[in-house]
C-alpha positions in Angstrom: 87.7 71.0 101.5 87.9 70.6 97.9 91.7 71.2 97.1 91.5 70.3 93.2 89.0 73.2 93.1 91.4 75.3 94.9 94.8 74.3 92.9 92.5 75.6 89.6 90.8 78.3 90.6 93.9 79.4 92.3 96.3 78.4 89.4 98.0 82.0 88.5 98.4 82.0 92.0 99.5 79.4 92.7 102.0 79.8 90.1 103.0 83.1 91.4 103.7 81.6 94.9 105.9 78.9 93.3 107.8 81.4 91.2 108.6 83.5 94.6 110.1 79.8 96.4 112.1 78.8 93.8 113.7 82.2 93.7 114.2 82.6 97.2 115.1 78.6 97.4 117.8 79.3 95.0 119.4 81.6 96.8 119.6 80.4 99.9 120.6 76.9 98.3 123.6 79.3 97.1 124.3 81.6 99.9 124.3 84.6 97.7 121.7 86.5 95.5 121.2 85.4 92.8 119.4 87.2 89.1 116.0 86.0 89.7 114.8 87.5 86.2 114.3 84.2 84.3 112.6 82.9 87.1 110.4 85.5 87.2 109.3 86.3 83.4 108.8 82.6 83.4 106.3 82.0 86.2 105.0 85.9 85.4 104.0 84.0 81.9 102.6 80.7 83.1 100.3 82.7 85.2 99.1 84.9 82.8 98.7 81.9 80.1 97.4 79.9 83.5 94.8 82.9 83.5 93.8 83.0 80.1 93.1 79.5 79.8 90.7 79.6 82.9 89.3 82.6 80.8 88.7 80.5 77.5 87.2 77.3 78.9 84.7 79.6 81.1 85.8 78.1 84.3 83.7 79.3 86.9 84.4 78.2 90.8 84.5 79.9 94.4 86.7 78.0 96.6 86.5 80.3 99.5 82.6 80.8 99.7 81.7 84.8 99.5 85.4 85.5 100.1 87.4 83.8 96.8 85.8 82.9 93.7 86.8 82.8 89.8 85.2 83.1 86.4 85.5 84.4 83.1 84.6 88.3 84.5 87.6 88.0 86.9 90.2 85.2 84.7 90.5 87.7 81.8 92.1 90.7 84.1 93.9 88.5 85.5 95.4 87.8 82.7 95.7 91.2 81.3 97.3 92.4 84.7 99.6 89.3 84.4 100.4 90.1 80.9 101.5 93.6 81.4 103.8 92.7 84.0 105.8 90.4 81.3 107.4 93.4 79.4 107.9 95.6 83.0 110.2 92.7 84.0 112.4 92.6 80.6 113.2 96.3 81.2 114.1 95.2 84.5 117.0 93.6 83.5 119.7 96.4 83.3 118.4 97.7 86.7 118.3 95.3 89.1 120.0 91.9 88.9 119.5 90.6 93.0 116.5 88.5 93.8 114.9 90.6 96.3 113.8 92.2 93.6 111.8 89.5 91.3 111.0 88.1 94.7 109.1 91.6 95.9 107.2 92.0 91.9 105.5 88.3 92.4 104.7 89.2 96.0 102.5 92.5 94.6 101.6 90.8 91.6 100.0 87.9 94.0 98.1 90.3 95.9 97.0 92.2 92.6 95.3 88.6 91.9 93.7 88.2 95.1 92.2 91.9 94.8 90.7 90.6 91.4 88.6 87.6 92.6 87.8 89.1 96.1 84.2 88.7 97.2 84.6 90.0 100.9 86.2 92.9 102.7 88.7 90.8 104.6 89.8 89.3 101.2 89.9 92.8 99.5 92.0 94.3 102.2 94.5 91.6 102.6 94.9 91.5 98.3 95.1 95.4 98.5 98.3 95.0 101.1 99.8 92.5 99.6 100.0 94.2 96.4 100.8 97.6 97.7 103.7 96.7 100.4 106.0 95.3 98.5 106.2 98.2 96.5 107.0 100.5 99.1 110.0 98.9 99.4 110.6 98.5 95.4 110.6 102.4 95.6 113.9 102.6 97.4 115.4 99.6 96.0 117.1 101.1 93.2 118.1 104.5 95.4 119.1 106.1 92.3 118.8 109.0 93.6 118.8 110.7 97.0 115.4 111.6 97.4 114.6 107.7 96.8 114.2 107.3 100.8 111.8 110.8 101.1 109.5 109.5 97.8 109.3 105.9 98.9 108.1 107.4 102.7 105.5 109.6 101.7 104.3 106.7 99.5 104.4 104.6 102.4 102.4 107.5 105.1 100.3 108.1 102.8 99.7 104.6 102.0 99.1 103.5 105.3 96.3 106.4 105.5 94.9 105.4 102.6 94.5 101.7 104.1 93.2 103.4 107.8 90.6 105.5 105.9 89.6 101.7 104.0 89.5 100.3 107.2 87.2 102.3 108.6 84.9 102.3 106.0 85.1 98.5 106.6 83.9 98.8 110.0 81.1 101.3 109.0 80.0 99.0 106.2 79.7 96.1 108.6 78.5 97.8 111.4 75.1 98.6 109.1 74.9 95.6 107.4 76.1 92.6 109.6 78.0 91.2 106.8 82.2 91.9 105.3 80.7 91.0 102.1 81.9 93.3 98.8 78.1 93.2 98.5 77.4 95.6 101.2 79.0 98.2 98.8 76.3 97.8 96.7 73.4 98.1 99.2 74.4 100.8 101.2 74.5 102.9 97.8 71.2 102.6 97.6 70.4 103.9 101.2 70.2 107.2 102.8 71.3 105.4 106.6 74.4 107.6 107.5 76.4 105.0 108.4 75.9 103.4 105.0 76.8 106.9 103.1 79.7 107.6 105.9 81.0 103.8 104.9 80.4 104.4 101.5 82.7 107.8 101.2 85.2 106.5 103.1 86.3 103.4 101.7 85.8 105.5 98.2 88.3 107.9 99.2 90.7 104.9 100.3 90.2 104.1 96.3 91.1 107.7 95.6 94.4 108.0 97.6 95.2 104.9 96.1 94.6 105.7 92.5 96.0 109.0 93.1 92.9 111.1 92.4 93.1 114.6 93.1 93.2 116.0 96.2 94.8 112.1 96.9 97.1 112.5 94.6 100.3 114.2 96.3 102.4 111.0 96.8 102.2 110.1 92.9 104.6 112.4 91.5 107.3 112.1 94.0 107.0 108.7 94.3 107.3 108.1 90.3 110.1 110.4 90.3 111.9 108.9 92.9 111.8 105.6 92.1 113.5 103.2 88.7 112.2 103.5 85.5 111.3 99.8 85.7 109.2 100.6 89.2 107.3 103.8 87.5 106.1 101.6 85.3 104.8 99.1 87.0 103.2 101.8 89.6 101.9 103.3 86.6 100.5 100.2 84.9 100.0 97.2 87.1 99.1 99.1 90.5 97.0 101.4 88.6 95.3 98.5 87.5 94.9 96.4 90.6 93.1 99.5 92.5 90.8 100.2 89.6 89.7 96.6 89.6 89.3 96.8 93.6 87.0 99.9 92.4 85.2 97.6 89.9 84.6 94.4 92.3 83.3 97.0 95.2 80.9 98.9 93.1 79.9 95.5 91.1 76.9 96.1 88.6 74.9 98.5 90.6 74.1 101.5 89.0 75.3 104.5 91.2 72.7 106.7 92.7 72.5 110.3 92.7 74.1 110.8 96.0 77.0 109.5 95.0 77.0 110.4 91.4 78.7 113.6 93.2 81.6 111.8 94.4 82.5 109.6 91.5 82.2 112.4 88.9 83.6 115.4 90.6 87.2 114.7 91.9 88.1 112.5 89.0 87.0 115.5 86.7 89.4 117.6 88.5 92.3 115.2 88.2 91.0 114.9 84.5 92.1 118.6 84.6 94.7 119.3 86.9 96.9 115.8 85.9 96.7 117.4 82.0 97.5 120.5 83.5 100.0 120.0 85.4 101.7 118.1 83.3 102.7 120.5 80.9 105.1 122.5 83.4 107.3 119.2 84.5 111.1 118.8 83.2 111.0 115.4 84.2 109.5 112.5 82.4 108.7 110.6 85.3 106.8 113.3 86.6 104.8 113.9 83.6 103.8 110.5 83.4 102.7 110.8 87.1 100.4 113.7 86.6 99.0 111.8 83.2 98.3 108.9 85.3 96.6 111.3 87.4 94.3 112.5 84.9 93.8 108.8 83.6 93.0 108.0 86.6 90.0 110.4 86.6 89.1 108.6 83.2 88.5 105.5 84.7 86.6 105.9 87.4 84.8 108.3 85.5 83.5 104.6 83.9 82.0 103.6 87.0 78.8 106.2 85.8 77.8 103.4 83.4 75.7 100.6 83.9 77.2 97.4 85.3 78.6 96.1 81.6 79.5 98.8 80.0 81.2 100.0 83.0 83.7 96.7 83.2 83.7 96.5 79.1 85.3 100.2 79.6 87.8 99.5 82.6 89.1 96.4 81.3 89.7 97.5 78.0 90.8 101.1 79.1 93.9 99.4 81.6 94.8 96.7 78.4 95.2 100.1 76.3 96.6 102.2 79.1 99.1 99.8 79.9 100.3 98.9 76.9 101.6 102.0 75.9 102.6 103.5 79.5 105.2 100.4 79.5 106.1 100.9 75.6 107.1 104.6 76.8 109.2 103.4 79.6 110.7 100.2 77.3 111.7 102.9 75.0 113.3 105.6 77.0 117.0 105.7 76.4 118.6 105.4 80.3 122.1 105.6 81.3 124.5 105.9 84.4 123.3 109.4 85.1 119.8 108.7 86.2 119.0 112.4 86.7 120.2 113.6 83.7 118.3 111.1 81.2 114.6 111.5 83.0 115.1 115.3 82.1 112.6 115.7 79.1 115.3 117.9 77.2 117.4 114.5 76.9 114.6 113.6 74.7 115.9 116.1 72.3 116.9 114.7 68.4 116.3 111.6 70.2 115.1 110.6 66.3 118.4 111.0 65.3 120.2 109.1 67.4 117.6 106.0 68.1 114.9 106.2 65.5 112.9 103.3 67.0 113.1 104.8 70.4 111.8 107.8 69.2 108.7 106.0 66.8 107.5 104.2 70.3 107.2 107.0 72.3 105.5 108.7 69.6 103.0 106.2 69.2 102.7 105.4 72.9 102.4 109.5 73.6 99.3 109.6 70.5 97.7 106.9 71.9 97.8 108.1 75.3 96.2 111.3 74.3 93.7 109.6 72.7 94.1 109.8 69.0 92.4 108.1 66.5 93.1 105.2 65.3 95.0 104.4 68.2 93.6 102.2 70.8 93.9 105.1 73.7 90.7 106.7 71.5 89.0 103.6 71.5 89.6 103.4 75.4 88.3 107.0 75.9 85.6 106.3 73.8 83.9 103.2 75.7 84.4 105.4 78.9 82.4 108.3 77.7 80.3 106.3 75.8 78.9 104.6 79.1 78.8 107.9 80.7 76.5 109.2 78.2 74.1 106.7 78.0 73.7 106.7 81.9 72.6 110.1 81.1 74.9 112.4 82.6 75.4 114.4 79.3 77.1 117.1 81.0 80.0 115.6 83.3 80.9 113.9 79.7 81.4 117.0 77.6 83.1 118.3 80.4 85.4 115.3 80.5 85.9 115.8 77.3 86.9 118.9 77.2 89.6 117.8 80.6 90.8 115.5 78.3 92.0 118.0 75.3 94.3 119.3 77.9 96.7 117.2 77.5 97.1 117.4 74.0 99.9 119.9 74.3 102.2 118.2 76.7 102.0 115.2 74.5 102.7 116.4 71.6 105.7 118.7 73.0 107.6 115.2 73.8 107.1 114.6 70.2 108.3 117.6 69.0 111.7 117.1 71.5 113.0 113.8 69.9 111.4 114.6 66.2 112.1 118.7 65.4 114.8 119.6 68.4 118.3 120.0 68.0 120.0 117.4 70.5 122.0 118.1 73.2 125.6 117.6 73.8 126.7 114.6 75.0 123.4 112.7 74.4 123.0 108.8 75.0 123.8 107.1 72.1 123.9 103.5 71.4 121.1 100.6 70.3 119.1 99.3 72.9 119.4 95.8 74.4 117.6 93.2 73.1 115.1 92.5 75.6 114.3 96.0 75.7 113.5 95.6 72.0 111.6 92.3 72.9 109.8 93.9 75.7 108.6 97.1 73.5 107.5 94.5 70.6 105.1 92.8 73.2 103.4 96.4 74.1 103.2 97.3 70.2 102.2 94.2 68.4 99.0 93.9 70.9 98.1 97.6 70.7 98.3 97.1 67.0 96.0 94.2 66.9 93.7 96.4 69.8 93.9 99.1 66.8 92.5 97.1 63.8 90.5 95.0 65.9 89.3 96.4 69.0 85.6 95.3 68.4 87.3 91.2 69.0 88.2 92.0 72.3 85.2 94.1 73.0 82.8 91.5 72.3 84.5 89.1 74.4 84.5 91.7 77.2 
């Protein structure tokens, strides 16, 4: 066994493991919990840099033969995903101060890693758990409020059917093709053997139930709801992106078949429409971010139409934008003791007034996030139907497009609370803390650069 190979390829996760045992070795060196939060945005950053650098110096390797391997097409999401989880852990600060905590984010965040450079089913599974269990319990955590325990166990059921419906499709997979390789995705799309359709459907809809694609999607908004501001986002952002990527290693570069076309364009039209939709009738901003993740959801797998490049130029580049501003919005939202009260939407009301750079990133997080131009959410959109339309499915794009105007309305009503509404008594005042200004200048200064540049990163895609 070649361990240097493995202590490089496996740096950021190596990183990540080492983060999690000097966390818990500190605290039971102290006999009490301790804050684990420098601990954590510190390894959290030396993985994603650890990432990045594997990325730039094209470092290529497979440690574990068709189950693990690295290169530039899996470093660079890595470091992305890795990235993204910097600025959810600074707004983490006023919320949690315990180590379980930290402790629990590196565990998912691990498994999110694993998910990336998984070549085999066994290793896709066991990336998928890892990153999905510790959040079940991240839900509840917090237990700001006493539907916590209800949200975090629907998130949980539905979680584990999600994984028995993944399963299964395993087993079909394997049972007509001999081999747990991600590759036998790939072949049974092209095959009319039942088993290989029955396989293909199934562990597609585990995908969906994950990525909350409607009819999948019940879990989402309760779940968001229930849980921290600092947990929505990372639910939003980082597991959003770790089952999308799962999506992207199964399907690889083959080009989807008409059979399936069916699948992969119908639902996630529907959530296109029913996440904009719904959206506009929630009082809660954690609920309307659910549904739009719903709806963004449909977006991105709607990029699995494409051919095999486009299709991972438009993911990749669709999560770094998506991210970005889903965490600004949740950096920026004023929160207090009450945590009821402040997710209400009308406690965005005059919010201009009373914390003018609050109010300017959430605007520019909620443009971008309906797609806009200049912002980078357009550019996003635009790779997505791009590919769609040169696979030649002209008319599930205009119809995407039209799903996506949608959501124009509830976007633009959170910017008419905080910049046109009179605000309500007793509204949240004060400045925010600096690592909440910190963490909301490391989502705006890259989706500023994505703005004037976004060809840089595209070619490099």
């Amino acid at each position: 066994m070649n361990w240097s190979l493995i202590l490089t390829s496996m740096l950021p996760e190596h990183l990540l493991l080492v983060g999690m045992l000097a966390i818990l070795g500190l605290e039971i060196r102290s006999g009490r919990s301790r804050d684990g939060f420098g601990f954590a945005v510190l390894f959290v950053a030396a993985a994603a840099v650890a990432a990045l650098w594997l990325y730039a110096t094209g470092f290529t390797g497979a440690p574990f033969l068709h189950h693990f391997s690295v290169g530039p097409a899996t470093s660079l999401p890595k470091a992305v995903l890795l990235a993204l989880a910097v600025p959810v852990l600074l707004i983490s600060r006023d919320d949690f101060a315990e180590t379980p905590y930290y402790t629990l984010v590196l565990a998912s965040l691990y498994g999110a890693c694993l998910v990336i450079s998984s070549d085999s089913f066994p290793t896709l599974f066991l990336g998928i758990e890892i990153m999905s269990l510790p959040v079940y319990a991240l839900v509840v955590l917090g237990m700001l409020r006493a539907q916590s325990a209800e949200a975090a166990l629907k998130y949980l059921v539905l979680g584990g059917a999600a994984t028995a419906t993944l399963l299964l499709g395993m087993s079909f997979l394997y049972g007509w093709s001999g081999t747990l390789q991600l590759a036998a995705f790939s072949w049974a799309l092209g095959s009319n053997d039942p088993l290989a359709m029955a396989g293909i459907a199934l562990v597609t809809a585990a995908l969906f139930l994950k990525a909350a694609i409607v009819p999948f999607h019940a879990w989402a908004p309760d779940a968001y709801e229930g849980a921290s501001a600092p947990v929505t986002a990372y639910m939003a952002t980082i597991i959003k992106a770790g089952v999308l990527l799962a999506a992207l290693r199964v399907f690889g570069t083959t080009p989807v078949l008409p059979p399936v076309v069916g699948l992969l364009a119908i639902l996630p039209l529907v959530s296109m429409a029913w996440g904009n939709l719904a959206a506009i009738r929630q009082a809660s901003v954690r609920r309307m971010i659910a549904y739009s993740s719903i709806a963004h959801a449909g977006y991105l797998f709607y990029a699995l139409l494409g051919d095999g490049r486009g299709r991972w130029e438009a993911i990749v580049f669709y999560l770094l934008a998506y991210g970005l501003m889903n965490v600004l919005v949740f950096a920026a939202l004023p929160r207090g003791a009450d945590d009821e009260r402040q997710d209400r939407l009308d406690a965005l009301k005059g919010l201009y007034r009373r914390r003018p750079f609050a109010a300017i990133m959430i605007a520019t997080a909620m443009l971008s996030l309906a797609g806009l131009p200049p912002l980078p959410g357009f550019v996003a959109k635009f790779l997505v139907f791009k590919n769609v339309l040169a696979a030649g499915y002209t008319t599930y794009a205009v119809a995407g497009l039209v799903a996506s105007y949608l959501g124009l309305y509830f976007y633009l009503r959170v910017i008419q609370y905080m910049f046109m509404a009179e605000e309500e008594p007793g509204a949240a005042r004060g400045s925010p803390r600096r690592h909440v200004v910190m963490a909301s200048l490391l989502c705006l200064v890259p989706a500023v650069l994505l703005m004037l540049f976004p060809g840089w990163l595209i070619d490099r895609l």
